[in-house]
C-alpha positions as CSV (number, residue, x, y, z in Angstrom):
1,X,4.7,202.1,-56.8
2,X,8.6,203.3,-57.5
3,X,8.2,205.6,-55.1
4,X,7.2,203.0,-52.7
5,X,9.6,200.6,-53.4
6,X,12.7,203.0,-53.8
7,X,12.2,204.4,-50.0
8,X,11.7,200.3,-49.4
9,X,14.9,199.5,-50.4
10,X,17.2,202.9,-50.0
11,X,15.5,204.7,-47.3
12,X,14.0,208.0,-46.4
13,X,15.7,211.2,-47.9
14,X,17.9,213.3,-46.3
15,X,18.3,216.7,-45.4
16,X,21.5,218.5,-47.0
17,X,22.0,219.4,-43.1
18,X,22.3,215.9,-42.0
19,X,25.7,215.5,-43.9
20,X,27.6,215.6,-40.9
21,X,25.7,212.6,-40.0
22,X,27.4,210.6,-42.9
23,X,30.4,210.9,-42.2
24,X,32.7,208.2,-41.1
25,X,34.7,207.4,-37.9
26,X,38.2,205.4,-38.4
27,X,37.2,202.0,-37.7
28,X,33.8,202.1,-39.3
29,X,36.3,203.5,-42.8
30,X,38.9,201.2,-41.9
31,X,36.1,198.5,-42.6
32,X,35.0,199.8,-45.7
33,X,37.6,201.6,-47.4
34,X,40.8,198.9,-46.5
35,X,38.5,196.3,-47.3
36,X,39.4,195.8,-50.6
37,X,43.4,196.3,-50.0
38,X,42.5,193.4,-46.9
39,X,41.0,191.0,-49.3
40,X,43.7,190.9,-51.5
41,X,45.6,188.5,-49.3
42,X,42.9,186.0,-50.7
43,X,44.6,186.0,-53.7
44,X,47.9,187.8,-54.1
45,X,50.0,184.8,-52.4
46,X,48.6,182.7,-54.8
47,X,49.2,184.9,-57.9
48,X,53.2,184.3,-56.6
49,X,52.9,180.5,-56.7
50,X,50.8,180.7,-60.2
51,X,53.9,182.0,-61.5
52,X,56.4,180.1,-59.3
53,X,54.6,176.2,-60.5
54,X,55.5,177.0,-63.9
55,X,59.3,176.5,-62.9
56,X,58.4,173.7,-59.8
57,X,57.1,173.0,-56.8
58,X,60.0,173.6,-55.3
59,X,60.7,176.8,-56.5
60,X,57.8,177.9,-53.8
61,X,60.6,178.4,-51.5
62,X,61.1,182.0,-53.3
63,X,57.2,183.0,-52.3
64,X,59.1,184.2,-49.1
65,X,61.8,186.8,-50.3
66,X,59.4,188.0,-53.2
67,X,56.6,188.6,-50.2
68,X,59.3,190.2,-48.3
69,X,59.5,192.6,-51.8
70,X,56.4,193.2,-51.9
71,X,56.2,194.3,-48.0
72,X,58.6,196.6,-48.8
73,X,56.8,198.2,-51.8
74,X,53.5,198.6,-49.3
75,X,55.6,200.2,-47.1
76,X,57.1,202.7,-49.4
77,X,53.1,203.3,-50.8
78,X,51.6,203.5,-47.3
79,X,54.6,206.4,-46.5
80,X,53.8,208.3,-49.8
81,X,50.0,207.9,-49.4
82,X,50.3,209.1,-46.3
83,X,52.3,212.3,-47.4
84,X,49.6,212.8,-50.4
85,X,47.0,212.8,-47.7
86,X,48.4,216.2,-46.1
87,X,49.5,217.7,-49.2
88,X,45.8,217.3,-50.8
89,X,43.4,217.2,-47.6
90,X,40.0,217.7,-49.9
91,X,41.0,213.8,-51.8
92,X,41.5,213.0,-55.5
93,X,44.5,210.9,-54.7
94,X,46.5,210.1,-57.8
95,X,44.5,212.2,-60.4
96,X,45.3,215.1,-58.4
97,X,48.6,214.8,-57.8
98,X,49.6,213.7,-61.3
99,X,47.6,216.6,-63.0
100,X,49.1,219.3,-60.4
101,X,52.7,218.3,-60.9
102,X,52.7,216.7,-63.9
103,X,50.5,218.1,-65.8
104,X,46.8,217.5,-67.2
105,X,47.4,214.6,-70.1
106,X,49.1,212.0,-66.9
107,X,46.1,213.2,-64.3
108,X,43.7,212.3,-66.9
109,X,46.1,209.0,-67.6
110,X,45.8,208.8,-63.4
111,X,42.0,209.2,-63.9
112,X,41.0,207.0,-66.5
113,X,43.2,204.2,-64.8
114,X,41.2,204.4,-61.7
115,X,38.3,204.8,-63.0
116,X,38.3,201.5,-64.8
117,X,40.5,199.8,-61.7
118,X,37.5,200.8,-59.4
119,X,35.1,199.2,-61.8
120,X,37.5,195.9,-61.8
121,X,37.9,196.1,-58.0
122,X,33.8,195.2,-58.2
123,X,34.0,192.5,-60.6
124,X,37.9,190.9,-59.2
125,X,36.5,190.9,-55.6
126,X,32.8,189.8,-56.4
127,X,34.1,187.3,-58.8
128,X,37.3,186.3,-56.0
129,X,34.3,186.1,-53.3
130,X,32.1,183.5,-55.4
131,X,35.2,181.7,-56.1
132,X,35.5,181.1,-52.1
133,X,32.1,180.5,-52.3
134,X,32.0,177.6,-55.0
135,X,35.3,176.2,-53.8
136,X,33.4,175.4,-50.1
137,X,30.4,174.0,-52.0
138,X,31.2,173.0,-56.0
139,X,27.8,172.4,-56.5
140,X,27.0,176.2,-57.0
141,X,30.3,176.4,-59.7
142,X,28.0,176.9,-62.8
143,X,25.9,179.3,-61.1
144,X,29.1,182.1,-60.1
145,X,28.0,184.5,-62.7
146,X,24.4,184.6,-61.6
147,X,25.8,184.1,-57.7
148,X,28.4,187.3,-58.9
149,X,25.9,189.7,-60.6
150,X,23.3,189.3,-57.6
151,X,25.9,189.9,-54.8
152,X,26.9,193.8,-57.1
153,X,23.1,194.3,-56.9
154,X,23.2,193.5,-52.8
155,X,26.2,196.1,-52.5
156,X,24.8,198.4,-55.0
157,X,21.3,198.9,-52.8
158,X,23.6,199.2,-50.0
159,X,25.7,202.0,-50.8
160,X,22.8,203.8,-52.1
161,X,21.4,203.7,-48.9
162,X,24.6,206.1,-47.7
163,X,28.2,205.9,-46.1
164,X,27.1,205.4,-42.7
165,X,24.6,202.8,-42.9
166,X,26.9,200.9,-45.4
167,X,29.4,201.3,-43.2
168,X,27.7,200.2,-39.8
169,X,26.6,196.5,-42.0
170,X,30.0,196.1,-43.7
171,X,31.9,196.6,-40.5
172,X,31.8,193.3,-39.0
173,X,32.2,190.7,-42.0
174,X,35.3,192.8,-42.5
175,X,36.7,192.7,-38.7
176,X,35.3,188.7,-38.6
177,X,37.6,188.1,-41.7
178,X,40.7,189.4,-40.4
179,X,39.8,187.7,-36.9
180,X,39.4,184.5,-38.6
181,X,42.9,184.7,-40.5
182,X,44.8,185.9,-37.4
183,X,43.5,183.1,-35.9
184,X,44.3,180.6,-38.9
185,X,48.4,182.1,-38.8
186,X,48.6,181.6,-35.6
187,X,47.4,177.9,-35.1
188,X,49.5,177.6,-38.0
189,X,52.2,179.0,-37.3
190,X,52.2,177.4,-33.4
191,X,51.6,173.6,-35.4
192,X,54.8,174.5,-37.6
193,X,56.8,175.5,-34.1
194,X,56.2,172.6,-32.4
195,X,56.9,169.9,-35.0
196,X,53.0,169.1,-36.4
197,X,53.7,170.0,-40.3
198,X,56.0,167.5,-41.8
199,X,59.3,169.5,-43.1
200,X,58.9,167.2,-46.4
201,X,56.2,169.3,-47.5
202,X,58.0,172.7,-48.2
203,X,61.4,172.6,-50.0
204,X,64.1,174.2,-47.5
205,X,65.0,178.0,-48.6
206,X,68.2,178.5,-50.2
207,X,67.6,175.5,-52.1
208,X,69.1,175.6,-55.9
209,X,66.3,175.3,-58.4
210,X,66.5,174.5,-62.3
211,X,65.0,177.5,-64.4
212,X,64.5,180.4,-61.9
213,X,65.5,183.7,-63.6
214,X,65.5,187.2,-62.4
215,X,62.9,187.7,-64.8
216,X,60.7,185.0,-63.3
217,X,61.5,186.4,-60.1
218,X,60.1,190.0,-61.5
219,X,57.2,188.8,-62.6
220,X,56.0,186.4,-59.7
221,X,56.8,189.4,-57.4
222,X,54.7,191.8,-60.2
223,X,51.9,189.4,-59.7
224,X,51.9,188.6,-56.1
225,X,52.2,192.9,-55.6
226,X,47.8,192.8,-56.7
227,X,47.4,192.5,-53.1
228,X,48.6,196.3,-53.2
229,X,45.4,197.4,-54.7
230,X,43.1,199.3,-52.8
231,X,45.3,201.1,-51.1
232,X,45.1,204.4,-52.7
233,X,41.4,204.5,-52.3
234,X,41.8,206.8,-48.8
235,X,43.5,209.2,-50.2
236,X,40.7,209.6,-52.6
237,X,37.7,209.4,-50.1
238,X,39.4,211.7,-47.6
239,X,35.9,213.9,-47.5
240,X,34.3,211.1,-46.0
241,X,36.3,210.7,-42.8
242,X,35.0,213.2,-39.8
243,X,37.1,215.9,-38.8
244,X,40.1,216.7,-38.4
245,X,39.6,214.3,-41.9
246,X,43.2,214.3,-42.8
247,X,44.7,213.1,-39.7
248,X,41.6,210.6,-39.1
249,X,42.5,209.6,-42.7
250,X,46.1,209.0,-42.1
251,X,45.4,207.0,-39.2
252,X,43.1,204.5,-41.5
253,X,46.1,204.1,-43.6
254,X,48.6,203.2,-41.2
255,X,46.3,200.5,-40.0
256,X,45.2,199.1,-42.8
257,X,48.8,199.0,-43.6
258,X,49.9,196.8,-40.5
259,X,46.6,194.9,-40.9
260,X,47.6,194.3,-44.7
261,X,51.5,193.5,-44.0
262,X,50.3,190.7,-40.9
263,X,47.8,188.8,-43.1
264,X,49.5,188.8,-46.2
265,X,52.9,187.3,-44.7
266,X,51.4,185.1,-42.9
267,X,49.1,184.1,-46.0
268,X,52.7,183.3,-47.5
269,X,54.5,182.1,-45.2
270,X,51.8,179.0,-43.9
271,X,51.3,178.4,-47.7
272,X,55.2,177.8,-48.0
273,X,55.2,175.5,-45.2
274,X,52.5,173.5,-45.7
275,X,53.1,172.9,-49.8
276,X,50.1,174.4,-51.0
277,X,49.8,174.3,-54.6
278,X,47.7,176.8,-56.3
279,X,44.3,174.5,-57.8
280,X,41.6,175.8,-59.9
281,X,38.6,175.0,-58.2
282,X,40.3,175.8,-54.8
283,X,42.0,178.9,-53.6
284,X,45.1,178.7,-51.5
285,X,43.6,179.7,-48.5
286,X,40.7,177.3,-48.8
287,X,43.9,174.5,-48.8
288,X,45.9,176.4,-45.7
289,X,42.8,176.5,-43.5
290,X,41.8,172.4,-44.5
291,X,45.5,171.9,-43.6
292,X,45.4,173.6,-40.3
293,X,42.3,173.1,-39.2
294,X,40.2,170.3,-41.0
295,X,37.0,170.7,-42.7
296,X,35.6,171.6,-39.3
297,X,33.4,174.5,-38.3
298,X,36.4,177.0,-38.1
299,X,37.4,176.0,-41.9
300,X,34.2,176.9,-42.8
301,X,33.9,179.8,-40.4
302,X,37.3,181.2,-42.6
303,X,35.9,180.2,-45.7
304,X,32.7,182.3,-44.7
305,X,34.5,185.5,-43.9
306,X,37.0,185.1,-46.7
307,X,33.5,185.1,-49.3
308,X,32.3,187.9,-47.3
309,X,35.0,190.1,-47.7
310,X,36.3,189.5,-50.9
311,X,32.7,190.2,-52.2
312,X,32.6,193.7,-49.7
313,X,36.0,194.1,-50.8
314,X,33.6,195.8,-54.2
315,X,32.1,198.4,-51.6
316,X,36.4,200.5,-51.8
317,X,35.0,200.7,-55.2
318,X,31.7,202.3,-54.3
319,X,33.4,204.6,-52.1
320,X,36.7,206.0,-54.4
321,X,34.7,205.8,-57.5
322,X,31.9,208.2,-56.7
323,X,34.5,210.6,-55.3
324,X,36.9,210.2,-58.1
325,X,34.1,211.4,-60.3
326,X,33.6,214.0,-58.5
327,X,36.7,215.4,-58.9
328,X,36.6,214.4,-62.8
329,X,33.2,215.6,-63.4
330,X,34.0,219.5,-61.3
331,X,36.8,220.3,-64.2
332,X,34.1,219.1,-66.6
333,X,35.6,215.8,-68.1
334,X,32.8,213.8,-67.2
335,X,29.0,214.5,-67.1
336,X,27.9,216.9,-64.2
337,X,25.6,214.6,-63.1
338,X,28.4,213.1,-60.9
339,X,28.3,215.8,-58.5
340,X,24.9,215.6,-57.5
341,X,23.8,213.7,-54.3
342,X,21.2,211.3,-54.1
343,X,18.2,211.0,-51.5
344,X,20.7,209.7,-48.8
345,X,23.3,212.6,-49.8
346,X,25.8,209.7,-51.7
347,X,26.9,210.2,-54.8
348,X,24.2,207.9,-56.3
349,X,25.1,208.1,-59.9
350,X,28.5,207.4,-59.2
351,X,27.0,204.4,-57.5
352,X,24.6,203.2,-59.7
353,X,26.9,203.4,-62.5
354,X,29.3,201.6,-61.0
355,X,27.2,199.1,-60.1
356,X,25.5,198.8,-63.8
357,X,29.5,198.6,-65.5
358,X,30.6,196.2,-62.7
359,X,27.9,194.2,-63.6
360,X,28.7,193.8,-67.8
361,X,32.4,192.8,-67.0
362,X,31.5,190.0,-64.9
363,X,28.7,188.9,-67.5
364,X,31.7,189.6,-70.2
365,X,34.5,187.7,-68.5
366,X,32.1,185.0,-66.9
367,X,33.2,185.9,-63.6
368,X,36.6,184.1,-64.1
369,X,39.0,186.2,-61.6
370,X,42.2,185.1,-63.2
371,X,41.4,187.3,-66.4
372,X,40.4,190.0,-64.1
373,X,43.3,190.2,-62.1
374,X,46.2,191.2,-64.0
375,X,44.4,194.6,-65.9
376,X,42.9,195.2,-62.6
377,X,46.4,195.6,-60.9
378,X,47.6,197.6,-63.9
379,X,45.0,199.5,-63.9
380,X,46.6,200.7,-60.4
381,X,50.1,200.4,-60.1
382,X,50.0,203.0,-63.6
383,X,48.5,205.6,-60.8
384,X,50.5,204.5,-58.4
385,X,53.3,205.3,-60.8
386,X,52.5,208.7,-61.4
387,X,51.4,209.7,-58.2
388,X,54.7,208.9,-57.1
389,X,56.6,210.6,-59.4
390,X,54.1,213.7,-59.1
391,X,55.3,213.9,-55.6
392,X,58.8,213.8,-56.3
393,X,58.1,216.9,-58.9
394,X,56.4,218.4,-56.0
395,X,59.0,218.0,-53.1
396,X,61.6,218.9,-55.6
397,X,60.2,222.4,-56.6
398,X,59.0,223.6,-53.0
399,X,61.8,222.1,-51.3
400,X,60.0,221.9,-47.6
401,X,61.2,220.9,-44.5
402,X,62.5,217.4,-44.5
403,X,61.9,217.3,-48.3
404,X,65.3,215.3,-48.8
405,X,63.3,211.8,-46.4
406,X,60.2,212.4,-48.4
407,X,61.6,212.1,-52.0
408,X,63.4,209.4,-51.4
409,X,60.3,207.6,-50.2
410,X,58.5,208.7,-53.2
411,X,61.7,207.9,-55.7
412,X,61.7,204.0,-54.1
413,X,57.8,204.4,-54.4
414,X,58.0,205.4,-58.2
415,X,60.7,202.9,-59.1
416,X,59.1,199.7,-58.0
417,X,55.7,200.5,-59.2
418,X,57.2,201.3,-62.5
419,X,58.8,198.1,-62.7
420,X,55.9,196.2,-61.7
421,X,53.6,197.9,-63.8
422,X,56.5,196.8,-66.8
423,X,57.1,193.4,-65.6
424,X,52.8,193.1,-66.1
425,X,53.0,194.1,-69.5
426,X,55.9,192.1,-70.2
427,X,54.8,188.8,-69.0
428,X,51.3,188.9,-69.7
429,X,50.4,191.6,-72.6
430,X,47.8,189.0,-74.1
431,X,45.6,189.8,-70.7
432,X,46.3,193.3,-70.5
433,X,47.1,195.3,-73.7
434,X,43.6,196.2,-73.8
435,X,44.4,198.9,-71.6
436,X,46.4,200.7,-74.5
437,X,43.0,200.8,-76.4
438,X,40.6,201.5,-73.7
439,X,42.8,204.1,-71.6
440,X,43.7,206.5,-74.5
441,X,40.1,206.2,-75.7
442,X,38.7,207.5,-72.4
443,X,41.7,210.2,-72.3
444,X,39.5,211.1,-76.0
445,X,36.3,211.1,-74.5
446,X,37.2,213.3,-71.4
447,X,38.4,215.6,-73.6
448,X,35.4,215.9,-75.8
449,X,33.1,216.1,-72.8
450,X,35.4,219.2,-71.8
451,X,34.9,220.5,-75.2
452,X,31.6,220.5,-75.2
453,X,31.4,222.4,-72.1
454,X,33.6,224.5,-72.8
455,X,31.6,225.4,-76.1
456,X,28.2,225.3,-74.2
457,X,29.1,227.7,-71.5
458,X,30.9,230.4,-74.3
459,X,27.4,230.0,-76.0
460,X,25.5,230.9,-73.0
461,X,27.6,233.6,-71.6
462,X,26.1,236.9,-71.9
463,X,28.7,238.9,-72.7
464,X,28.9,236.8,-76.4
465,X,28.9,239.0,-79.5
466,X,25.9,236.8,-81.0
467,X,23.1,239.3,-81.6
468,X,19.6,238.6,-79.9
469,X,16.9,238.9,-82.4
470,X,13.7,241.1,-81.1
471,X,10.0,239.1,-81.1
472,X,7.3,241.3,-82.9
473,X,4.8,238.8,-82.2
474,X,3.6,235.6,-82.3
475,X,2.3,232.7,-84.4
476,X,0.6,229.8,-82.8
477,X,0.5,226.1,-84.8
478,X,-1.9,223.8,-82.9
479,X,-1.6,220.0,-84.1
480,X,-5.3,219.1,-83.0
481,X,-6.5,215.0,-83.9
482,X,-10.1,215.2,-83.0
483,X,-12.8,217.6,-81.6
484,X,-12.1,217.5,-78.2
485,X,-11.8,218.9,-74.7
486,X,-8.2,218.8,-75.4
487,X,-8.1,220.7,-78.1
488,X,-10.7,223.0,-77.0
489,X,-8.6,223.5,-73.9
490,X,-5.7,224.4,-75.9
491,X,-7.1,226.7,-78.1
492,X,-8.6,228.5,-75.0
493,X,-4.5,229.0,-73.9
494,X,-3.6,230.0,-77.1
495,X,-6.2,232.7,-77.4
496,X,-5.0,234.2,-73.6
497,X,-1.7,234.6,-75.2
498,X,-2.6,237.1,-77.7
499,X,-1.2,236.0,-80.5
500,X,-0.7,237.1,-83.6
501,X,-2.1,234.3,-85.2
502,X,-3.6,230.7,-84.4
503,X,-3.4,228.2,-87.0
504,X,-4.8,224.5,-86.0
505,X,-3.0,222.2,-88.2
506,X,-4.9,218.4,-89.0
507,X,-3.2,215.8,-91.2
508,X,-5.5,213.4,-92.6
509,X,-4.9,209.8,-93.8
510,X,-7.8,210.0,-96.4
511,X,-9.5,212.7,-98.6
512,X,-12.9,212.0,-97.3
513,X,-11.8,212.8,-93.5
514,X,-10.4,216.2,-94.5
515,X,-13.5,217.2,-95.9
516,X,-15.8,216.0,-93.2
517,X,-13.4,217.1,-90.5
518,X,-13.2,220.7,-92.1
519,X,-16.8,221.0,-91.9
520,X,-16.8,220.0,-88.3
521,X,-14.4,222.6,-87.5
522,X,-16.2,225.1,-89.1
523,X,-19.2,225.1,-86.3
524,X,-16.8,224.0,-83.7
525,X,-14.4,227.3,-84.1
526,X,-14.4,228.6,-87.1
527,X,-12.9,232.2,-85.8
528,X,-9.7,229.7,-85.6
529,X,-8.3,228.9,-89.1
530,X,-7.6,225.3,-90.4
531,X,-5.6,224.0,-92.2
532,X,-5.6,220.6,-93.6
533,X,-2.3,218.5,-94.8
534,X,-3.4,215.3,-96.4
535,X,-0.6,212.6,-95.8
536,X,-0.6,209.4,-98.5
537,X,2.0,208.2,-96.8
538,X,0.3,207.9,-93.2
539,X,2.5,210.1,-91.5
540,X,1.8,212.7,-89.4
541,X,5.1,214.4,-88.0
542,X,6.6,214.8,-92.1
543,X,4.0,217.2,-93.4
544,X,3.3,219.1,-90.2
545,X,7.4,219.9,-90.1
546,X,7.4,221.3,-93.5
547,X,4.2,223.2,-92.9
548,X,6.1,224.7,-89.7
549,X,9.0,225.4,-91.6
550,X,7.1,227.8,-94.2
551,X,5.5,229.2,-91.6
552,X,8.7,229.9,-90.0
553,X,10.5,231.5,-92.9
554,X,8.0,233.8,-93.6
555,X,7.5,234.9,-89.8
556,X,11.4,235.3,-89.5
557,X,10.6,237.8,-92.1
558,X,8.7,240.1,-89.8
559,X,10.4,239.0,-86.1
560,X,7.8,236.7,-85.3
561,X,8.3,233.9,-83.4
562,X,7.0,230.4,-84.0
563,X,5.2,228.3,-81.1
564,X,3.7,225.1,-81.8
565,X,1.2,224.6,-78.9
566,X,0.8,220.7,-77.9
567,X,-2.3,219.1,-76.8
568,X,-1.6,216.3,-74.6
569,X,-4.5,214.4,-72.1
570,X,-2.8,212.8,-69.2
571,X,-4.6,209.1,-68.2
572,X,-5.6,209.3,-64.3
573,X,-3.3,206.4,-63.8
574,X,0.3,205.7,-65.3
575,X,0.2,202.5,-66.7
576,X,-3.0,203.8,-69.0
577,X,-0.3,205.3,-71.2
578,X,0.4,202.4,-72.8
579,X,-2.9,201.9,-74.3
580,X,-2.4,205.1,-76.0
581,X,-0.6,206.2,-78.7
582,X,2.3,208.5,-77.9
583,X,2.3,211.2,-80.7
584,X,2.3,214.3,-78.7
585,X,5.8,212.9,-77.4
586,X,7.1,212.1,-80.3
587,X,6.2,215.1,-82.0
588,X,7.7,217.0,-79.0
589,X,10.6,215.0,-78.9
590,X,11.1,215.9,-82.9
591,X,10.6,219.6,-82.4
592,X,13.2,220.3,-79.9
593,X,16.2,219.7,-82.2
594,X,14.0,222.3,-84.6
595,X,15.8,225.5,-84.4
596,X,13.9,228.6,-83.6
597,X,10.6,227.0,-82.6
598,X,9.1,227.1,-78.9
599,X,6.9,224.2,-78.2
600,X,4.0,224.4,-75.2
601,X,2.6,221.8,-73.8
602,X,-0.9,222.1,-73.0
603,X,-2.1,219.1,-70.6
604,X,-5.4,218.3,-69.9
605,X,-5.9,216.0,-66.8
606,X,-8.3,213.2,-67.2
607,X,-10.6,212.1,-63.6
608,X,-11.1,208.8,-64.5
């Protein structure tokens, strides 16, 4: 029945030759792996005027220059991005960087930020989409979580059907979104050439306004740079794109870049002249699309596409985060079982983990986006910070070609990153000083996963000095219950083994079964010894450990090892487990933390 239902909903496996086949062309990775940095226009402009109302309305007239800021910062990351792609052509984007040229401690720092930002890219743009999504129909407000959780489960499926396939589906909500908004800024922006948007809506620019600081300014421009995020997530999935993968990569980036730069200025610019005021039950673009347009078809049709993509937006997370881990789990700071592929050759664990984390911080946050948002973008620009400045260390010590033009991309790069990722824990330290718990904890953990490799692998090597102790022989303890096939069937195994010594081992509740059971043994196979532990206190596993740890000591004593032979009967079907009980797994379970005792398994298949 799993089987049936897992190839249902993910597919047939694949051959490890058919990974060619996975791999993605630019405008089918455009789709999935901008989406994310794309659906940030959704929400960045408004992050600007959230800041910008606590002064005035009219203090929206400094949306523009701060969006002109942050079109400048994308630049500079798109032109460093791009660099890093060449320089690192197998991915790993900032945690590679930062650990080559800056050492391990700020690639770990690089790592662990991303990690966590990938997880809050699922939850901001599931919880951003369902926010589109209740702000067209209210009705379905007190139902976002539930709305949120079953859209990550959607996306989840998807992506563990592969890159391709999740590719191929994603593609057009993402190319339908960016359609619609070209075609919202430009009805708007034709209706605000020819006279139709009244000029007393929008306060003129240049106007003086009562309260504005240069710290105000800093942090409206810190806030309204979240539309940045995402747009490291190429350089990490570089493996993904077909080959030549760099240069296909690069390509992605530039596009998504003048894709990014056209949506979000316009974003600004219409919500500037049309005096939209952020509202909490409806976003800014919801407002700028009823303004242009009406609540006609095509509001709706941008409303549609602006859920869509803010919810597909999660599926950059699917494909950085698996990849990421990749990286992270090869120099052993997270569990291997990163680098294994699934069925349909992804990274399913990646996936699936993803999915399952993404899920508890929209249950934990109650899918409220504005919590979300500002550790999710410092959960970013810290990478983007260091990746930066990795670069510069890089540039400065090979010196290449054209070096001088490149560091001075990556110096502007560094500098405003920094400062934004500052100005976020300036102005709003009560939403994100989590991250000075959480992040250092993680550095902890990856470093005691790498321990523990380390100590596993100098365990296992042959060439360690521990001795290895000869076997003599061996002595067999045989838990038995009953007089059954089982048992007879074990003892038969035990016997072709030529042990030393078979001991069955029965633990009575009460004195009366020992003694009729003993008899019964003795015409059943009495060439087998017995031995009978009577337990007051109804256990079984307490008195049969202590009777395997005499045993042990005294065949340590003469180089014998110890094997306690399991009978187990296996029910015809599944589900007929749970009408028995389970003490063969439990006492199997037990014994393998027991040091210096084998334990065999013995099953015996029942036909009906």
């Amino acid at each position: 029945m799993f089987t049936l239902i897992k190839r249902l909903l993910i597919g047939r496996p694949l051959k490890s030759t058919e990974l060619g086949e996975q791999k993605l062309i630019k405008t089918k990775a455009l789709a999935i792996l901008s989406s994310d940095a794309l659906s940030s226009v959704a929400y960045g402009p408004e992050q600007i005027l959230l800041v910008l109302m606590t002064v005035s309305a009219a203090a929206f007239w400094y949306s523009i220059p701060i969006g002109i800021g942050v079109l400048v910062l994308l630049t500079a990351l798109i032109l460093s991005y791009r660099q890093i792609i060449f320089a690192y052509p197998h991915g790993g984007g900032a945690y590679v960087v930062s650990k080559e040229n800056l050492g391990l401690f700020p690639g770990l720092i690089s790592g662990g930020s991303l990690l966590v930002d990938y997880i809050l890219t699922v939850a901001v743009s599931v919880s951003a989409g369902t926010d589109a999504i209740t702000s067209a129909f209210p009705s379905l407000h007190e139902h976002s979580v539930l709305i949120s959780v079953f859209f990550v489960l959607c996306i989840t499926i998807l992506n563990l059907r592969g890159v391709t396939e999740s590719a191929s589906i994603l593609a057009y909500p993402v190319y339908l979104f960016v359609l619609a908004i070209v075609i919202m800024i430009i009805v708007g922006l034709y209706k605000i050439a020819s006279g139709d948007v009244s000029p007393a809506l929008h306060t003129a620019v240049g106007t003086p306004v009562a309260g504005i600081s240069l710290f105000l300014l800093l942090r409206a421009f810190a806030s309204g740079s979240s539309a940045l995020t995402g747009v490291e997530a190429i350089s990490n999935a570089i493996p993904n794109f077909k080959d030549p993968a760099p240069n296909n990569a690069a390509k992605t980036l530039a596009a998504m870049g003048i894709l990014l730069s056209i949506l979000f200025s316009g974003i600004v610019v219409l919500a500037y002249y049309y005096g939209v005021s952020p509202k909490d039950e409806v976003t800014v673009v919801s407002q700028i699309a009823e303004g242009i347009f009406g609540r006609n078809i095509m509001y709706y049709f941008i409303q549609g596409t602006t859920a869509l993509i803010l919810i597909l937006a999660a599926n950059t997370g699917y494909s950085a985060f698996p990849l990421l881990a990749v990286n992270l789990a090869k120099d052993k700071f997270i569990p291997r079982m990163f680098t294994a592929r699934g069925d349909r050759l992804g990274y399913s664990n990646g996936i699936i983990s993803l999915g399952i984390l993404s899920i508890v911080l929209i249950v934990a946050f109650q899918g409220k986006t504005e919590h979300l948002i500002p550790l999710y973008a410092v959960g970013v620009f810290v990478p983007f910070t260091l990746s930066q400045t990795g670069m510069l260390v890089k540039w400065f010590r090979q010196r290449p070609k054209g070096w001088v033009g490149k560091f001075i991309i990556n110096s502007i790069g560094a500098l405003i990153s920094f400062i934004v990722s500052m100005m976020f824990f300036l102005t709003k330290f009560e939403q994100v000083w989590s991250i000075l718990i959480f992040l250092p904890l993680i550095i902890f953990v990856f470093h005691r996963i790498k321990k523990h490799y380390e100590a596993v692998g100098e365990q296992l090597r042959l060439a360690t000095c521990e001795p290895v102790m000869p076997i003599e022989g061996n002595v067999m303890i045989l838990p038995v219950s009953g007089i059954t096939h089982v048992v007879e069937h074990s003892i038969l195994y035990a016997k072709s083994l030529k042990a030393e010594q078979i001991i069955a081992v029965y633990v009575p509740f009460e004195k009366e079964d020992e003694t009729v059971f003993e008899q019964k043994w003795e015409k059943f196979m009495p060439d087998v010894r017995l031995v009978t532990l009577h337990s007051p206190y109804r256990s079984v596993s307490n008195p049969l450990f202590k009777f395997i740890d005499t045993v042990q000591r005294k065949a340590s004593e003469n180089n014998y090892q110890v094997t306690v032979v399991i009978p187990q009967f296996i029910p015809k079907k599944g589900w007929h487990n749970i009408l028995h009980n389970q003490t063969s797994l439990m006492l199997r379970t037990q014994l393998l933390y027991r040091k210096d005792v084998i334990i065999t398994t013995v099953p015996y298949h029942l036909k009906k």
